[in-house]
N, C-alpha and C positions, 0 to 999 in steps of 0.2 A: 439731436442727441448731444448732450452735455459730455464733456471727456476730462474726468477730475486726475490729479497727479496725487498720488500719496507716498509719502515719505515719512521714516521713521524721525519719531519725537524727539528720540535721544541723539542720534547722531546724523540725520538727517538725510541717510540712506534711500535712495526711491526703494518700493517696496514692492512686486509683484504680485498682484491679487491671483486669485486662482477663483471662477463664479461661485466654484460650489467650495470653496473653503470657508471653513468657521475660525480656522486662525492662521495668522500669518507672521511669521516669522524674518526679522532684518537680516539678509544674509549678510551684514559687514557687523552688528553689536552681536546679532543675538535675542534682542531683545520679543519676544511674545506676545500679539496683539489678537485680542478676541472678536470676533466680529458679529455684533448682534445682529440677528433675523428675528424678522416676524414670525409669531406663533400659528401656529398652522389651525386653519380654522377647526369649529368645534365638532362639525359633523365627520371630519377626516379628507375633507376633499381639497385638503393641499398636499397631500401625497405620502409617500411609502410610511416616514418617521410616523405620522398620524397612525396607522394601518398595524404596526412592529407595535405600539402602544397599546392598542387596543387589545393586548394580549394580556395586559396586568386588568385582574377583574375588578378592584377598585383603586380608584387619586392613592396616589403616593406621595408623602410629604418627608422625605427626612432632614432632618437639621443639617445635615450636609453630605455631598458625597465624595466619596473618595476614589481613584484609580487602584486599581491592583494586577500587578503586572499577571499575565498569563505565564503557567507553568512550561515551558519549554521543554520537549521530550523529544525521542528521535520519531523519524515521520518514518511508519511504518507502512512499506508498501505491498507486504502480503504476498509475498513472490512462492510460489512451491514447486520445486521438481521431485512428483514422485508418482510411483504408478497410477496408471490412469482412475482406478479406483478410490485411491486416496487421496486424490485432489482436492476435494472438498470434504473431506470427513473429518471428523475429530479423530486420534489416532488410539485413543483412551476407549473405543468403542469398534476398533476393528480387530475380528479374529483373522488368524492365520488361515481361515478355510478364504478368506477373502482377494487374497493376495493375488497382484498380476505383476508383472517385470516392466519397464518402461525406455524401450528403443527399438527401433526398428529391427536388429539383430541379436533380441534378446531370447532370454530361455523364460517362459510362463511359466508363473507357481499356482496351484493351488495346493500348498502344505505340502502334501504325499504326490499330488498328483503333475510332476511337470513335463513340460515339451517344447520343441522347437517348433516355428512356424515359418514359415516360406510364405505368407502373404504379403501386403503391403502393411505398416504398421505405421502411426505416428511417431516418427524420431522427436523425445519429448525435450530430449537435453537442447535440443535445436528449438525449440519452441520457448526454453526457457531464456536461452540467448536472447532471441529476438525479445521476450519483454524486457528485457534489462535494455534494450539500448535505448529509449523513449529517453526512459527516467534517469539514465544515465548523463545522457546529453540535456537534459532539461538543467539537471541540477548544478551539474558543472560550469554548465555557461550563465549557468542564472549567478553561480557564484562567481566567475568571473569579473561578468559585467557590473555588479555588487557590491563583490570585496567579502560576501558572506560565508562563513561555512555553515554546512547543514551533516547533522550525525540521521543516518539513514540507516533503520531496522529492514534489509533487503528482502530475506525470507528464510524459507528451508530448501535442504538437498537432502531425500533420502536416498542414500545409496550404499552398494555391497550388501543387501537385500538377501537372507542365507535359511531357507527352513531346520530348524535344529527342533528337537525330540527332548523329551526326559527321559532319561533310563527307566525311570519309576515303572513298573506295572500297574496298572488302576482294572477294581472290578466291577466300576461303574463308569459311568461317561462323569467326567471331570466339571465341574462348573466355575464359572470366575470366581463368585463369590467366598467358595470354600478351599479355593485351589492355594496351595503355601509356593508360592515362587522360590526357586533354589537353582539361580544361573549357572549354580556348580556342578549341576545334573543334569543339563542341558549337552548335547551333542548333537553334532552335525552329521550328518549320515557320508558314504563315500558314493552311493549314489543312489537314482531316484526312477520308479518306473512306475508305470499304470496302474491299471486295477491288478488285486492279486490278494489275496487273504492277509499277508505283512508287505506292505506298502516298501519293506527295507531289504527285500528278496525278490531276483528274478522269478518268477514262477508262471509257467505252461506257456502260455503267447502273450505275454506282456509285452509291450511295445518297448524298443528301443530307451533303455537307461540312460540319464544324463550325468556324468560322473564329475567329481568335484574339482579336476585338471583343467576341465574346461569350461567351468563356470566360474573359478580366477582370473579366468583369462581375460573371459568378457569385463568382470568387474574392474577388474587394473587397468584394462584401456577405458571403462568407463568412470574413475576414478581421474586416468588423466584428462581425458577431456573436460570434467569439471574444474579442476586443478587449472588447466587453461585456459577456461573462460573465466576465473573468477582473478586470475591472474591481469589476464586482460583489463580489466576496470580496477581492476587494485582493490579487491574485495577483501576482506577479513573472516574468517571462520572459526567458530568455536565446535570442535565435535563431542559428540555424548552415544556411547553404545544404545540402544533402545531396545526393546522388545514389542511384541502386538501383543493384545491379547490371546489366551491358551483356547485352543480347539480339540476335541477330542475325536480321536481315531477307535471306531471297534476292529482290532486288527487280527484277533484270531478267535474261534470258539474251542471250548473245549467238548468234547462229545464220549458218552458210556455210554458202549450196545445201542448207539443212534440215536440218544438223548442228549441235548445241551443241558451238558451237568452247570457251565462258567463262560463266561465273556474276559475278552481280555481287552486294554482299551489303554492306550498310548495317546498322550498329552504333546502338542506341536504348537510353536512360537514361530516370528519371524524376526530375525535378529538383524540390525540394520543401524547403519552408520547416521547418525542426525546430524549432519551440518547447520548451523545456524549461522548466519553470515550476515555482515555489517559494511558497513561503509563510512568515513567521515571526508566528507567532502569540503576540497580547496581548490581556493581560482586555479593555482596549479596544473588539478587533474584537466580542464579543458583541455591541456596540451597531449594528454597520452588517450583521453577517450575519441577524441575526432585525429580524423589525420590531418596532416597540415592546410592541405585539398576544402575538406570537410569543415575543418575552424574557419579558417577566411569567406568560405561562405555563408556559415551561421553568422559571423561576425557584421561579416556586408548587409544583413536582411536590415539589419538595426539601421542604417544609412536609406532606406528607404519613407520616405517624407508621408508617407500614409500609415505608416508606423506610430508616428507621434499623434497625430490623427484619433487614430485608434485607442491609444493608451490613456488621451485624454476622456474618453467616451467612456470609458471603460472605468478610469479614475470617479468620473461623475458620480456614478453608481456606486461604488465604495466609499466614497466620501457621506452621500446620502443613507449607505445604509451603517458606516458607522458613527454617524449621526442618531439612526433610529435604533442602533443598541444598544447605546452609551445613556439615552435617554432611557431605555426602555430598561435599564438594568439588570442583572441575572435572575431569572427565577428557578424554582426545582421545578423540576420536570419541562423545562424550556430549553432546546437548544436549535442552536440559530446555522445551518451548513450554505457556507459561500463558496462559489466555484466559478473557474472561467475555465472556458475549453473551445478548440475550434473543428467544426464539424466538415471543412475543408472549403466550405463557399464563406466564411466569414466567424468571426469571434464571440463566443456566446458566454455573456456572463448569465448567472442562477444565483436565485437567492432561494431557497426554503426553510422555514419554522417548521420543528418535530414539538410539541405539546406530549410528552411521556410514549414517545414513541410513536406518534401517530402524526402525520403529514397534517397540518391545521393552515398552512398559507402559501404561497410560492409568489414568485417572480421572474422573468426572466426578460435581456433583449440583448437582441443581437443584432452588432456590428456587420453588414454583409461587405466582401472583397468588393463586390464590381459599383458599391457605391462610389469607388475608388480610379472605378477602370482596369482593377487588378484580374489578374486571373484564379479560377480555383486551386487551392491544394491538394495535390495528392502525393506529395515528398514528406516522410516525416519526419526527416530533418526540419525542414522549413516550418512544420508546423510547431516543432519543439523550439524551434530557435526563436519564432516570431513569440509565442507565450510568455519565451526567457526574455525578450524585448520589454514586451508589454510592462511584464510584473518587474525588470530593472529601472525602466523609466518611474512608476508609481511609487515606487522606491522615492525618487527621487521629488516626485510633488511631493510626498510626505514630509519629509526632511524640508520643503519649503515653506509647508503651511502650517507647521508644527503641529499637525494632527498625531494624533495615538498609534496610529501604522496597524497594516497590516503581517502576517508571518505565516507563510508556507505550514502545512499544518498536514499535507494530505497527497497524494499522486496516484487514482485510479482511473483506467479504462479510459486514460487521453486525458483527466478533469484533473484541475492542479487546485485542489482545496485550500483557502487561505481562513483565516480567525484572527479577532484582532489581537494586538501585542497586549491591551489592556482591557480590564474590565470597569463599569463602575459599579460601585457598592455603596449602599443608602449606609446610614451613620443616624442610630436613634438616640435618644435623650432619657436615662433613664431615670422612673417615676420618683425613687429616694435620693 
């Protein structure tokens, strides 16, 4: 094996190769050096870049191409605390007949119909805690170790959650479509019981009324427990009153000599607080999101020598696939989702191609721990910190080999989505 020395032309700096870099850059001038490869054979079987090509249906020639940097937006991570019901729903499609309350000691609505329960119940504000601290510690130390900040679209908090009425009488059941909203007509009742012909009246054995003293009560303390967890990570909120869609109550009949002469029918919302909340992350916050405890040992994971190991492995595969995108240039209906995540035995990077929404190719490999000697994860500290590792080091090949880079683009279910900082764009010649 031959062992060649290369150093920069201009000032004659050694220059560190990287195998899978296509450029390399003098860390003392500056200066940008390209590095030509072999064209990968014609049937595809020199690998991925070949395969990512194979997606443009035919040769592409343009007179030249150009870089355009990627749009930069905040990375939105989709976070919701709100009735169990509404978790997943669009909110522009739920009526107030749908509504449930969300904590373990909360009051259940449906519109007219609420109640307390004494069973066990999912405490959600606690559920929503725990997602936040992943993504909290990933980002803050990832910015740390960086120098980067990241603007993070965190999610929503629905909360103080209130069934309110129109005054209006209706002598039909109400529909969205023809229903005229008038927040001004809207009231909230003093209190609320079972079944009964007016849902806004005790009447014969209706079950125990929940009155409005002490559904305050509940909402102020669940009001500040929000308040202090969003405090806690230094969260930002924008609030907006909201409404659900109108549900209609048949609440009374009118009767002559035993005949229903009339219906009578009451219109119900549920009026509720929309926190939307933000975050702009600085190396700073590592110091108030982990404790002191907590930071020195995300920090130490980095000092661990199968780290670097790692990162290069992992680097390989980004380098090669943005290689195969850069090459492969943007198309409509093509987009390309990169991801690394660790499944607690080892680090798995993903590549897959969506073709107008439809899964058309994938790739994946995975880094396993005990190639290492290491042991599995099951702290998710460790595994946020080790990621923040990964993606700070590649950082850092980047900046060496003057590639395009990568940029955090994404943060779901453990997977830290990355895209490149640029794109290329073909450049034609036109026929006049």
């Amino acid at each position: 094996m031959e062992i060649k020395r290369m150093q920069c032309a201009g000032c004659g700096a050694p220059l560190e190769v990287w195998p899978w870099s296509s450029r390399i850059q003098c860390p003392s001038c500056g200066a940008v050096y390209y590095v030509e490869k072999d064209q990968p054979a014609a049937n595809g079987a020199a690998g991925r870049p070949q395969r990512n090509r194979a997606l443009n249906e035919a040769p592409d020639n343009p007179a030249a191409v150009v870089l355009v940097p990627r749009e930069k937006g905040r990375i939105d991570l989709g976070l919701r605390y709100a009735p169990a019901w509404w978790y997943d729903r669009d909110l522009s499609h739920i009526s107030s007949g749908e509504i449930r309350s969300c904590s373990s000691d909360a009051v259940e609505f449906e519109y007219n119909k609420p109640y307390y329960t004494s069973g066990p119940r999912n405490d959600l504000m606690k559920k929503f805690g725990d997602d936040l601290v992943m993504p909290m510690r990933f980002f803050s130390l990832l910015s740390r170790l960086t120098g980067e900040r990241f603007g993070i679209d965190v999610g929503t908090m629905y909360l103080d959650i209130r069934p309110v009425y129109d005054r209006q009488v209706y002598s039909a059941p109400v529909y969205e479509m023809d229903y005229v909203f008038d927040a001004g007509r809207l009231t909230e009742p003093d209190s609320y019981f079972l079944s009964g012909r007016d849902s806004l009246r005790r009447r014969g054995d209706d079950a125990k009324g929940v009155d409005r003293a002490a559904r305050d009560r509940f909402y102020s303390a669940q009001i500040e427990r929000a308040s202090a967890l969003l405090k806690r990570y230094g969260i930002d909120h924008r609030e907006e009153i909201r409404y659900s869609a109108p549900s209609s109550e048949l609440f009374d009949t009118v009767l002559l000599f035993g005949r229903k002469i009339k219906d009578k029918y009451r219109v119900w919302h549920m009026r509720f607080r929309d926190w939307r909340l933000f975050k702009d992350v600085r190396p700073e916050d590592a110091d108030t999101v982990f404790t002191p405890e907590e930071l020195q040992k995300a920090l130490r994971i980095g000092d661990n020598e199968c780290v670097e190991a790692i990162a290069q492995t992992i680097y390989k595969e980004m380098a090669a696939e943005e290689e195969a995108e850069l090459s492969a240039r943007e198309k409509d209906g093509i987009k390309y989702q990169t991801s690394i995540r660790t499944d607690g035995k080892g680090v798995i990077y993903s590549r897959n191609i969506f073709r107008n929404g439809t899964l058309s190719n994938c790739y994946s490999k995975k880094v396993s721990f005990n190639e290492y000697g290491m042991k599995d994860i099951d702290d998710p500290l460790i595994s946020a910190a080790l990621l923040a590792h990964i993606l700070a080091r590649c950082k850092g090949y980047e900046k060496q080999s003057g590639s395009v880079g990568w940029d955090v683009v994404d943060l779901k279910n453990g997977s830290v989505y990355i895209g490149l900082s640029s794109m290329t764009k073909g450049i034609y010649r036109d026929w006049i």
